[in-house]
BANUMAR-79978 format. One record per residue: residue in one letter; x, y, z of N, C-alpha, C in turn. Coordinates in pm, whole numbers, plus 50000, padded with zeros to 5 digits. Layout:
<rs>
AXYZXYZXYZ ...
</rs>
This chain:
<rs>
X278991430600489277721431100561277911426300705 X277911418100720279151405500852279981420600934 X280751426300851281531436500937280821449100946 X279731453900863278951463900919278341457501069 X277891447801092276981442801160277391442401318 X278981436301270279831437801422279931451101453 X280561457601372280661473401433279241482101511 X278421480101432277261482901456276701479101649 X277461466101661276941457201751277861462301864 X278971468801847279771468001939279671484501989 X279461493301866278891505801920277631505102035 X276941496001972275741495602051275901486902209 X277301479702223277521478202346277981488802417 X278711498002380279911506602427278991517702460 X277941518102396276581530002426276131526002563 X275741511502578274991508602673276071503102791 X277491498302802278511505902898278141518702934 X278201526002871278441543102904277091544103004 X276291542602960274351544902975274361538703129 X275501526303109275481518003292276391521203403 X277051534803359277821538403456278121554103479 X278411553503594277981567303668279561574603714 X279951587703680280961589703740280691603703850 X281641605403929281521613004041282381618904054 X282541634504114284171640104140283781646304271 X284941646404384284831651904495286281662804498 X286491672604547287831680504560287671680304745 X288781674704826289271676904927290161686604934 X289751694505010290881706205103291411703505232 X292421710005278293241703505417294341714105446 X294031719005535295141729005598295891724705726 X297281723305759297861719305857298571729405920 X298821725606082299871736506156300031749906136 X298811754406099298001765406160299141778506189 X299001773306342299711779506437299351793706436 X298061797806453297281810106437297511820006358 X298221815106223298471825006125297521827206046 X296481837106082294861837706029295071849405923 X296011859105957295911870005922297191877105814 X296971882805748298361883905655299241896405705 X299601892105842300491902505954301221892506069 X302241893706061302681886006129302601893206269 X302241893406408302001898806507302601900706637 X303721889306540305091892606659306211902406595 X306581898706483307751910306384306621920506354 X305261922806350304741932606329304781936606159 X305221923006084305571925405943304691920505866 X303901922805709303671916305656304131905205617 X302721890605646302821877505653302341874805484 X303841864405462302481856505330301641841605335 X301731839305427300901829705498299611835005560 X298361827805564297531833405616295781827105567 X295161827505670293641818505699292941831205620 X293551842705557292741850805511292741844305388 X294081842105317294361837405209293771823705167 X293831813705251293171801605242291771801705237 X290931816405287289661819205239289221818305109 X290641827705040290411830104914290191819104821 X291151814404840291401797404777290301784304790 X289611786904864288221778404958287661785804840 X286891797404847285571807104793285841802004703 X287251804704586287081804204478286491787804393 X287421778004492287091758504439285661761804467 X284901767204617283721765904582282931767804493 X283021783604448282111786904365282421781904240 X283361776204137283951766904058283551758604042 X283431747604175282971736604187281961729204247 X280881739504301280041741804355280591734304547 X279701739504653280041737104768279701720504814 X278841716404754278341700804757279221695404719 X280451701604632281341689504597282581689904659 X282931701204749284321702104833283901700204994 X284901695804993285161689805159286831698505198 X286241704905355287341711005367288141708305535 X289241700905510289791698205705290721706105716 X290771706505869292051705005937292791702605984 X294451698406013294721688306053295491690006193 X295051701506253295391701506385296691717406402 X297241717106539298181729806569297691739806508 X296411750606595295731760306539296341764506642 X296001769606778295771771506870297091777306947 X298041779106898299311779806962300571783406842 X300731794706845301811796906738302031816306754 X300801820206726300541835506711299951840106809 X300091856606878299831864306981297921862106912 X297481861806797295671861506773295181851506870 X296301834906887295271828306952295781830407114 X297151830507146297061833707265296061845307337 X295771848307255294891863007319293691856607331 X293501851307279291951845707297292131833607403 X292981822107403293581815007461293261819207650 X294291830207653294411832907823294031844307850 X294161855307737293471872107784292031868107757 X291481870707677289891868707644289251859007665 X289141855807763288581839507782286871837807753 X286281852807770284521846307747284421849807646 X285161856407520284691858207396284751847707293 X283851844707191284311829107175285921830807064 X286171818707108287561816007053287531821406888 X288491830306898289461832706738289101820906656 X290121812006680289721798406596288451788806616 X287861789206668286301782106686285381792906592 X285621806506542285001814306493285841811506346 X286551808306331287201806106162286741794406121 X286611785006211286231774706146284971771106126 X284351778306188282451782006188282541786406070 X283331800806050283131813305917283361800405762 X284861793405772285151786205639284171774305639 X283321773805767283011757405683283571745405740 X284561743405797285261733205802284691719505851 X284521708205764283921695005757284181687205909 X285901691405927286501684106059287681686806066 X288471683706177289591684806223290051677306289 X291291678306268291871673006408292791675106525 X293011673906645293891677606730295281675306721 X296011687406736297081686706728298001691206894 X299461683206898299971688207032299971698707097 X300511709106975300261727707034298871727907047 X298011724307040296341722507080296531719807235 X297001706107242297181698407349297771709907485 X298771716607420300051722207492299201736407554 X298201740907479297111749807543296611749807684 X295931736807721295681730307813293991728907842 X293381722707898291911713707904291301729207877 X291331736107955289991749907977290441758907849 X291451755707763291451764307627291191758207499 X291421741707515290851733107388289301727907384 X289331727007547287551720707519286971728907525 X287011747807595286281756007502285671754007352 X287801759307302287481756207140286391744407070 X286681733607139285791723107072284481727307061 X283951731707190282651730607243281981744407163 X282891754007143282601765107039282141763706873 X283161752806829283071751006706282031742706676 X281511743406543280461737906477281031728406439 X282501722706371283301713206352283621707606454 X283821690306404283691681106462285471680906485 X286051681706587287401676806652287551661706670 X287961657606610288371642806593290041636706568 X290561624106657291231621406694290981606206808 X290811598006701290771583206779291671578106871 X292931580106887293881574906972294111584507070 X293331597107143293241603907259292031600407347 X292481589607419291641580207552291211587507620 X289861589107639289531595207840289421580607904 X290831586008016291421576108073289851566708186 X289121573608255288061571308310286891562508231 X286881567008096285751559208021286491545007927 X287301549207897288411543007860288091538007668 X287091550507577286361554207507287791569607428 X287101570807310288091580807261287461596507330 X288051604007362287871615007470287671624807337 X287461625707213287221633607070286231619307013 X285881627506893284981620006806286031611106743 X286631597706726287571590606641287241590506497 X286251590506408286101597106283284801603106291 X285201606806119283491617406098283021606805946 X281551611405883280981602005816280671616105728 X281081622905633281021633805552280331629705379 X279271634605361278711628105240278721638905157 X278951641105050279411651404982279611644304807 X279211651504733279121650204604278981635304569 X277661627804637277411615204626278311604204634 X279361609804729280751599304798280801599804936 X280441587404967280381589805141282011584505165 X282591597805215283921598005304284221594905457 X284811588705484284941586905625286561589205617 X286371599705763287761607605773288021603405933 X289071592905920290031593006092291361597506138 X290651603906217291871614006298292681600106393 X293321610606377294911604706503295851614206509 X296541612706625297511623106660298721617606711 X300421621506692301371617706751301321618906886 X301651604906936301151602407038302451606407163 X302981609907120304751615307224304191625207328 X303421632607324302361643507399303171641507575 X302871632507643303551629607754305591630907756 X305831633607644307221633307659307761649107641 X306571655307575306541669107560306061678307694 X304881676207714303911682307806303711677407959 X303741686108057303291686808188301751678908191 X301381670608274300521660608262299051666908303 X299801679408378298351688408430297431698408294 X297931696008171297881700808048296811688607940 X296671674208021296441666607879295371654508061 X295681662408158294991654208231293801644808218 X293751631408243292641622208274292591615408066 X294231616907999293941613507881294991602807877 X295311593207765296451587207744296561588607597 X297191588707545297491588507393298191574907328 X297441566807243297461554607231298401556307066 X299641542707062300181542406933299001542506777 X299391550206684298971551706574298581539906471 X299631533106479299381519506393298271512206487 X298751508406571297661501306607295871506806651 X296171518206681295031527206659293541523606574 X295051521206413294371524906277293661513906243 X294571501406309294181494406289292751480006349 X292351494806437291381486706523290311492806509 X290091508506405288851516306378289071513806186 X289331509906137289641504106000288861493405929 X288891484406034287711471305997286131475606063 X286681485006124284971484406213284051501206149 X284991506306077284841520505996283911513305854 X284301503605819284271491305696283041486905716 X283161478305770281911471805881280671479005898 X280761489005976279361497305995279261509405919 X280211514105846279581525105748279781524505590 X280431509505507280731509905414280841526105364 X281441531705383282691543705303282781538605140 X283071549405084283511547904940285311552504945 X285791561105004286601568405048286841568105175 X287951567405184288551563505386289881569405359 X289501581005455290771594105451291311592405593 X292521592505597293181594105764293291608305741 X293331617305872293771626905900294621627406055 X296141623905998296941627506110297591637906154 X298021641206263298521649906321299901647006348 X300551639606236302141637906268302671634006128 X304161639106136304791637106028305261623805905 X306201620805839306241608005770307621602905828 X308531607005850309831600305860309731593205986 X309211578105963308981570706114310381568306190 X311421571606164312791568206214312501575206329 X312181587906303312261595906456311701593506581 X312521588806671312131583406819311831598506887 X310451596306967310661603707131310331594807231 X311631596107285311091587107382311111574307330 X309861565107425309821548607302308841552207209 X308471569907185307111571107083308111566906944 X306891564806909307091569006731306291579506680 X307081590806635306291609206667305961609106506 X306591599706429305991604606280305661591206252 X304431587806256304361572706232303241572806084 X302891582806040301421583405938302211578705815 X302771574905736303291566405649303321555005670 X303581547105799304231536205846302991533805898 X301631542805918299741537405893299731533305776 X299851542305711299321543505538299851525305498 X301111524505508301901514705466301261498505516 X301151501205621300611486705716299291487305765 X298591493105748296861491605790296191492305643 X295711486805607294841489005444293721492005499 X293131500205404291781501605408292111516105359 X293331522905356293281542405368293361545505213 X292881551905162293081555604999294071575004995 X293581580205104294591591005153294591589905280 X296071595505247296611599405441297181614405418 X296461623905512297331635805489297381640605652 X298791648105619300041646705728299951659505824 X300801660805868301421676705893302551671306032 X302281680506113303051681906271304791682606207 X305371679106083306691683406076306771692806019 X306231702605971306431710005901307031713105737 X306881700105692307621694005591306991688105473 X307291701405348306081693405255306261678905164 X305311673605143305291660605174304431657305008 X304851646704870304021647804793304091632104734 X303501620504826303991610104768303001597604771 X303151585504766302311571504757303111565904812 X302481555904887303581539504928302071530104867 X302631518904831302191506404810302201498904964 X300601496204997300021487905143300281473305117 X299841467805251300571452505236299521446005158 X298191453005151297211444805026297781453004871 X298841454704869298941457904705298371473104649 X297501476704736296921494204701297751502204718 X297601515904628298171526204628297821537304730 X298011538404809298041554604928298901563204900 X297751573004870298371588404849298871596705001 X299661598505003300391611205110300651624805029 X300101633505161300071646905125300601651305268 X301471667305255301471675205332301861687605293 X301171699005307301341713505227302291719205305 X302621715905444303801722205545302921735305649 X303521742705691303051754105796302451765105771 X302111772305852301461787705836300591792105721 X299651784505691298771787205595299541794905466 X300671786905456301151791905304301061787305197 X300121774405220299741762805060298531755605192 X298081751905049296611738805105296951727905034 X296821719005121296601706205048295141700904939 X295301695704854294111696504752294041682004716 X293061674604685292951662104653291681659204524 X292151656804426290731654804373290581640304349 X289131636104374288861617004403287531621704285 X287591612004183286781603604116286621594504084 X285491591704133284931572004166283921570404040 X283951559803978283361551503859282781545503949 X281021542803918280341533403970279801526403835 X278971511703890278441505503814276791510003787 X275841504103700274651504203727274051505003898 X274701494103968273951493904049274411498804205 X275561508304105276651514804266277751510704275 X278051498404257279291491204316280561498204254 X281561502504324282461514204201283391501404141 X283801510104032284381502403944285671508203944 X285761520003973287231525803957287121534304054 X288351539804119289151549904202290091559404161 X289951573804093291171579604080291521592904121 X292331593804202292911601704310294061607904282 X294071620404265295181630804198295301639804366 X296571639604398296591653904506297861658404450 X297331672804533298721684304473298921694504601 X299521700704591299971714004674299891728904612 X298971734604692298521746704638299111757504762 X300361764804649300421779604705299241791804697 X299161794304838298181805904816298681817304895 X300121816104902300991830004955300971843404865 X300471841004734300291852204638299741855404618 X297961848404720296991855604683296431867904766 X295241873204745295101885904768294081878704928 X293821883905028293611881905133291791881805076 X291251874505158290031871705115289321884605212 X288691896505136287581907305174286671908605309 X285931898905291284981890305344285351885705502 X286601878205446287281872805574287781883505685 X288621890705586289181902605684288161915905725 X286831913205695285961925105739285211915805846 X284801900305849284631897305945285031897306061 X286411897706069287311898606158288141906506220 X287431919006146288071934206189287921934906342 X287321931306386286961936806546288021930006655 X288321917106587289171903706658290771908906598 X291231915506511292341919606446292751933506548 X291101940106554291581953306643291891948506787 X291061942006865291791932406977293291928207015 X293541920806884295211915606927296401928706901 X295911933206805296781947706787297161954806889 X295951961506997295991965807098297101958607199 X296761944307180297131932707340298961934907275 X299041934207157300581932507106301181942907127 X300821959507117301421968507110301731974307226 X300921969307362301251973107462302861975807521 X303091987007608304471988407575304511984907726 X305711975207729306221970907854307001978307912 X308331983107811309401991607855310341993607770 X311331996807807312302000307671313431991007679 X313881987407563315481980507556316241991207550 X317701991007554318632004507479319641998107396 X319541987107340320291984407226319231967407199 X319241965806988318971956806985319371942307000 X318441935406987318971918607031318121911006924 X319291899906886319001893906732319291878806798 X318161870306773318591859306797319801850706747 X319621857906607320641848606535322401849006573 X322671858706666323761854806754324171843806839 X322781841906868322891830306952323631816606928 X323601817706802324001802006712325511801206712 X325971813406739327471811506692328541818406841 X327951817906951328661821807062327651828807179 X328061830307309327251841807401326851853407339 X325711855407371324281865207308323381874907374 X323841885607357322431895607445321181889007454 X320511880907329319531878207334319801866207459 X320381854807423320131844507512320261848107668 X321191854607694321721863107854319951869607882 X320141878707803318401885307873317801874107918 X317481861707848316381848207863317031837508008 X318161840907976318641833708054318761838508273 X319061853208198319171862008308317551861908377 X316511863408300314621860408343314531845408422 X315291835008340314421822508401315781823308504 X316751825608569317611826108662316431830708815 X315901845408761315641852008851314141848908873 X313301843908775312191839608783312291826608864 X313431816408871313171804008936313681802209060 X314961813809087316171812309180317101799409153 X317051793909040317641784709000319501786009042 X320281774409061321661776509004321911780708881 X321441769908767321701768708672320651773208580 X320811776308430319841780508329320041773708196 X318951765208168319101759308050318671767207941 X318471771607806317461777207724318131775207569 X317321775907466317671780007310317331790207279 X317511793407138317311805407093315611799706995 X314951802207049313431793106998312711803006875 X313171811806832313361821806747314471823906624 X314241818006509315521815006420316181826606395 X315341840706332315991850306293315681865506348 X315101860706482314321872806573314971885806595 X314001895806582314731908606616313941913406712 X314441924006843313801929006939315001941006922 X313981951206844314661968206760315021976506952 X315851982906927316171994607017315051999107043 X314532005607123313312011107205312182008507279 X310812010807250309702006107331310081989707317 X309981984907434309521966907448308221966807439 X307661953907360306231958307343305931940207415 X304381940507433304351926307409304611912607296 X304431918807192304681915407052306471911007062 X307741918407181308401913907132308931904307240 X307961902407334308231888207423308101873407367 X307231876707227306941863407131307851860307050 X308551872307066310271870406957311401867507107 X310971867907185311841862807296311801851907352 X310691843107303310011832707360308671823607300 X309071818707202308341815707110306791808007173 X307151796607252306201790907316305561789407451 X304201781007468303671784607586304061774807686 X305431772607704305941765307776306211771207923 X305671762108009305801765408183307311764008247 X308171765908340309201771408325309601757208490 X310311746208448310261740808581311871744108641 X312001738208787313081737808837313421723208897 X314591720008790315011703108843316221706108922 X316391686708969317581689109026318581679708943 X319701686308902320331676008826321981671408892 X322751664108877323891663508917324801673908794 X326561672808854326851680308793327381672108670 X327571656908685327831651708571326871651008483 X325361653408505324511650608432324491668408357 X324661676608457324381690108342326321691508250 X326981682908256328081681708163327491671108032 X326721660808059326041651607993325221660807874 X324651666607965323451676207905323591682607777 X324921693107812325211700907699326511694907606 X326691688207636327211675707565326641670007454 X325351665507491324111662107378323371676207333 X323621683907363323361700607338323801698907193 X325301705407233325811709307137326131697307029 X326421686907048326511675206980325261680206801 X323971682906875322871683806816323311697806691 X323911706006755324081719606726325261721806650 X326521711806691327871713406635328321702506543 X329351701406437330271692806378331931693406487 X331841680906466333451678606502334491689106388 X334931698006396335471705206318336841697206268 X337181690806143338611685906128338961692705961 X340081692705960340331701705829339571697505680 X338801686305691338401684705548336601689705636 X336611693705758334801700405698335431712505851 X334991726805763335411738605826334211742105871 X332941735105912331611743205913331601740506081 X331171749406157330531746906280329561743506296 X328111747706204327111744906245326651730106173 X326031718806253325651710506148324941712706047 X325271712905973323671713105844323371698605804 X322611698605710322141684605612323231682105511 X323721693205473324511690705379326131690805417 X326801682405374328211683705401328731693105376 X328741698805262329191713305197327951721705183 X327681729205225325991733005235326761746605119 X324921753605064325271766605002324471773205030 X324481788704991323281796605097321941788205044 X321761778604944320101772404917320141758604955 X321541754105039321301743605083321621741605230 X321171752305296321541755405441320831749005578 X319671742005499319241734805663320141724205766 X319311729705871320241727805989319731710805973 X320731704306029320441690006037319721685906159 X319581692306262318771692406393317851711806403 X316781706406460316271720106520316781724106607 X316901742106555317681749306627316941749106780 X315671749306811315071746606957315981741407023 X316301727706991317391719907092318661729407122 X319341736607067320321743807048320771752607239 X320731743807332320631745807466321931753807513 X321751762507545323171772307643322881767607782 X324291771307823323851772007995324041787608068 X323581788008152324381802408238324381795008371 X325261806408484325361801308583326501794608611 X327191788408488328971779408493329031782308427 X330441784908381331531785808338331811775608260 X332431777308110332521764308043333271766807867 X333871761407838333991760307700333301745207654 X333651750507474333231738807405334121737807301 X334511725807282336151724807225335191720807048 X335511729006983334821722006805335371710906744 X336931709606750337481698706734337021682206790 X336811687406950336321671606934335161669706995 X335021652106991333811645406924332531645707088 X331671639807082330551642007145331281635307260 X331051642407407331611634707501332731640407577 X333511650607487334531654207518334721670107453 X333611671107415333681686607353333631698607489 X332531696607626332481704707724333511703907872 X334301712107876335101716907970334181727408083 X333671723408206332871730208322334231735008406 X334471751208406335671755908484335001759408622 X333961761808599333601767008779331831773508717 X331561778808875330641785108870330401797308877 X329541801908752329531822208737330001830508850 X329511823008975329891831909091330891831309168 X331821825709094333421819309110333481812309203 X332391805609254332641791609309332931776409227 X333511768009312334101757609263332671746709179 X332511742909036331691733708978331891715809013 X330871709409100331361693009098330571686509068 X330871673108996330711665108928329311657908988 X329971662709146329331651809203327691657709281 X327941666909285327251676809356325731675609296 X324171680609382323221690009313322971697909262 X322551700709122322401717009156320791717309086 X320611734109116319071734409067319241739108987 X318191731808871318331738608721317141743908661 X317231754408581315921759508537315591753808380 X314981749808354314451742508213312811747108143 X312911750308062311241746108044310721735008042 X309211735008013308531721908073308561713007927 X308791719607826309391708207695310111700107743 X311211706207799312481701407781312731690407941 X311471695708021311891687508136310831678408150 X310241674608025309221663108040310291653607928 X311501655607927312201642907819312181651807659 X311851662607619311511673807477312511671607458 X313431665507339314601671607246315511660907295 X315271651907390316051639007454317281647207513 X317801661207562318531665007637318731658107793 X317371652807829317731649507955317751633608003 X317061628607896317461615307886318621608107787 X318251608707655319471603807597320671609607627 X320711630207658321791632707696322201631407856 X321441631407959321971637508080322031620408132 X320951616108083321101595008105319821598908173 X318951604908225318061603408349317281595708255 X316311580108323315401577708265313871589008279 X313251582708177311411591208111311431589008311 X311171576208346310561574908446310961585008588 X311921590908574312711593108667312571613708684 X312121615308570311891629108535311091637208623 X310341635808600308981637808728309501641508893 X310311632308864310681631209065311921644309070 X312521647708944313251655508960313021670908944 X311671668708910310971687908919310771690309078 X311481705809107311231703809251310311719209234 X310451725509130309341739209125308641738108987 X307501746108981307181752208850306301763108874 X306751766508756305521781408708304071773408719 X302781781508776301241778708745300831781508597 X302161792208538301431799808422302301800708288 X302541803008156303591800808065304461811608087 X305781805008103306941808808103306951827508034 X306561826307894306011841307842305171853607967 X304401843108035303691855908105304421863008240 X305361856108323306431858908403307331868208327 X307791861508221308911872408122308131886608124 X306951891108081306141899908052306081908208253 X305561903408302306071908908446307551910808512 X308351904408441309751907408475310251918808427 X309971921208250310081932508233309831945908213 X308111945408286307551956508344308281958908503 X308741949508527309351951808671310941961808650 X310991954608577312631962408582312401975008435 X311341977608355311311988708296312211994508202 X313281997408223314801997708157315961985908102 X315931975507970316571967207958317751975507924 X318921972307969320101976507872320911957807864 X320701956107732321591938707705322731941207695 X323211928707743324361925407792324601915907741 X326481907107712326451894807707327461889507841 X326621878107850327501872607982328501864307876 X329781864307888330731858107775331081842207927 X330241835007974330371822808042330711809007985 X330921815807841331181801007733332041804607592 X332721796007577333371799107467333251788507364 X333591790907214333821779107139335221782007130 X335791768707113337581771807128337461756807032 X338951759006964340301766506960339511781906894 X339781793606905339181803506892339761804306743 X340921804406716341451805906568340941792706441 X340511784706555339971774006462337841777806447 X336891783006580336061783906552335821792706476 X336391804606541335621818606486335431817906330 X336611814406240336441812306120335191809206041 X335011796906104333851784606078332621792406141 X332671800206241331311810006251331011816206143 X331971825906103331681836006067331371832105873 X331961820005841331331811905753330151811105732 X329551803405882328081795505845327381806605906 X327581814905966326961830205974326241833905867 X326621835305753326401841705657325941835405542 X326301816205572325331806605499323971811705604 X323731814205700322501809505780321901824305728 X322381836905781321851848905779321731864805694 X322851852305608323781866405535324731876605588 X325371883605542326491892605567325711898905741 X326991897805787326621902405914325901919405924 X326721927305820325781940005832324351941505785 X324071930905734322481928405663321211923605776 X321841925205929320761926906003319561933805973 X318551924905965316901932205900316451942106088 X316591954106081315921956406218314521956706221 X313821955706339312461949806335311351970506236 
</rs>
């Protein structure tokens, strides 16, 4: 009787638990680094894309209607604006129609966003359009207007959604000045991340008690990586040392990302990053246990990574956007002129290159420079035999970088490509036969990443030069003279052509390698382009009409019996069999 009585008694607690508590589910969405891949066409190869803002439609519609729209929240986490000929077109050709991306993010919905550098790298009259277009809130706490001395974006948003009030703070890698021309980000400063977080964290707390406190950064996790004195991936090393964040989700490396660190109060922070080109979303689902009277009792937070490269392009999306699709088609197909043989970037990696010579031969004649710095900014680019179109100046020139002219010494452009190739090459000795660095010591065609970005991957024209594979950083470049068989000195000026990445301190070529200090950079631009480097290329080769490529052979890798080998190796780890050129 005694034990009917307890049972009885304890059901009847466990009833009235249940009866006193309330549970809730929210699903977060999050798309990163963009880079105007809206459409399932890629608009520079002219190829079907499986990435794509059509696809991420699909994937949105469907959680909605599933999960009804009151209960999803959907961001972004910045680098829309700069990647694909859709937004440049809207960017600098179409300037009064409203922005491509200020119209996607109206069409999906989007809760908020945040700014990202290729945003930044646009410049004032193409982002504060966008802002001022979109119905979404652009947010990013650590971008100062230097004058008010106030965040120059909204620093978070207050998003209430399936009876969970979220508060979402932006931040962005703050290196922006080590990348970008200052006439691009004018009257701003970009303030460190940690400490950022940690000064809108207590006061986010404070005046909006949040149930949920989401960072949304605009930079990667591996805080090791220096630019400059930045710290360019610092959003782990938030997550880790500011409490208060229950998610942090990432992007700016391109690198998918699926993990937790334990904060210095003992909590668990979730990290997410789905990686580039709208080929996965980031997904989060949060359900909060409250008490009778609100106070939550529990937190549980599941995120994942959702491919949506297999899905079918959302209907809807792509009939909205028929008119803006027929636009860039037109602007891409325009025919500049003809090549008479093709040019493949991926030569570039393993010796002198039609492709790099053409690029090199443009910013020569575009700057009157001595010298020509450039990479191959295009991993596996093809520009096919015939019409040049505009479409294939974006395979010639990936970004909207302005084109300066420094002055460097000649020990400093030996410095230079010194830390070039350093980035680009292994010391070749008989127990590792590979030329190119990878990650892996013994790499296989599925373990082939490069251990540095190929961007840095800097040629010169203009001198004369080998690069010895055998030895070590410092002593790998031999300068024999200059292209025009004049004598090369050490000691001498010369003028060099660079882009404006690379000559604001981009890739540490000119500081860690050439020695010039950050501070010292500036004083050494003596020209620049008004306009991106791409749009000169595009008038250069309506000017001259007829390409026939060439390679200027001004560089060698030597011992030749010792490189070529080791090329023609990691050739074919990187690209496959040399006759397996994909033509465009």
């Amino acid at each position: 009787m005694i034990r009917k009585a307890i049972t009885s008694l304890i059901a009847a607690s466990v009833i009235s638990m249940s009866a006193s508590t309330h549970t809730s589910s929210v699903r977060l969405l999050y798309t990163t680094d963009v880079h105007g891949n809206f459409f399932p066409t890629d608009y520079i190869s002219m190829q079907a894309a499986t990435g794509s803002m059509a696809r991420v439609a699909t994937a949105v519609d469907s959680i909605r209607k599933s999960e009804g729209s009151h209960n999803v929240v959907l961001l972004d986490n910045g680098d829309i604006l700069q990647g694909q000929p859709t937004v440049y077109y809207y960017n600098y050709i179409d300037t009064t129609s409203r922005h491509i991306a200020s119209e996607i993010y109206n069409f999906l919905a989007y809760d908020a966003a945040t700014i990202g550098n290729h945003d930044i790298e646009t410049g004032h009259n193409v982002y504060d359009r966008w802002r001022a277009e979109t119905s979404t809130p652009v947010i990013a706490a650590n971008v100062i207007d230097t004058t008010t001395g106030q965040p120059y974006f909204e620093p978070y948003r207050i998003i209430n959604r399936g009876g969970m009030k979220i508060a979402v703070l932006g931040l962005i890698t703050p290196a922006i000045p080590a990348w970008l021309p200052e006439n691009l980000w004018e009257g701003l400063r970009f303030e460190d991340m940690a400490s950022t977080a940690a000064r809108w964290i207590p006061k986010i707390i404070a005046e909006e008690s949040p149930d949920i406190i989401v960072g949304l950064f605009h930079s990667g996790h591996d805080a090791s990586k220096k630019t400059g004195s930045y710290v360019e991936n610092a959003s782990v090393e938030v997550a880790r040392n500011v409490p208060g964040f229950d998610i942090v989700l990432i992007g700016h490396d391109h690198l998918k990302y699926l993990d937790s660190v334990t904060n210095i109060d003992g909590n668990k922070v979730h990290v997410i990053n789905p990686a580039n080109n709208a080929q996965a979303i980031g997904s989060v689902r949060i359900t909060v246990e409250r008490d009778s009277n609100g106070a939550i009792l529990s937190k549980e937070i599941t995120p994942e990574i959702i491919d949506v490269s297999r899905l079918s392009p959302s209907q809807s999306f792509m009939d909205h956007f028929a008119g803006h699709r027929k636009k860039v088609l037109g602007f891409v197909s325009r025919c500049l002129g003809e090549v008479t043989d093709s040019l493949h970037s991926s030569d570039a990696f393993f010796g002198p290159s039609a492709f790099m010579t053409l690029l090199h031969d443009l910013q020569l004649e575009i700057s009157g420079a001595d010298v020509s710095f450039a990479a191959p900014l295009s991993f596996a680019g093809v520009i096919a035999r015939g019409p040049l179109t505009v479409s294939d100046m974006f395979t010639l020139y990936k970004y909207e970088n302005m084109l300066y002219t420094m002055e460097l010494t000649g020990q400093e452009i030996k410095d230079y490509l010194e830390e070039s190739y350093s980035l680009w090459t292994r010391q070749i000795t008989d127990r590792q036969p590979h030329l190119i660095d990878f990650q892996q010591t013994d790499p296989t065609p599925e373990q082939n990443r490069l251990k540095n970005p190929s961007y840095n991957f800097d040629s010169a024209a203009g001198i004369n030069y080998t690069v010895d594979v055998t030895r070590p950083k410092g002593q790998k470049i031999t300068i024999t003279g200059m292209s025009d068989g004049s004598p090369f000195d050490l000691s001498l000026r010369y003028k060099v052509a660079v882009n404006s990445y690379r000559g604001n301190g981009g890739g540490d070529l000119l500081t860690k390698g050439a020695g010039i200090p950050d501070s010292e950079l500036k004083s050494r631009i003596v020209g620049a382009t008004d306009k991106d480097l791409r749009y000169y290329l595009i008038k250069a080769i309506e000017q001259r009409g007829t390409v026939t490529p060439r390679i200027d052979a001004n560089w060698q890798f030597i011992p030749a019996d010792i490189a070529m080998p080791a090329a023609k190796t990691d050739r074919t780890l990187l690209f496959g069999p040399l006759s397996s050129k994909n033509q465009k």
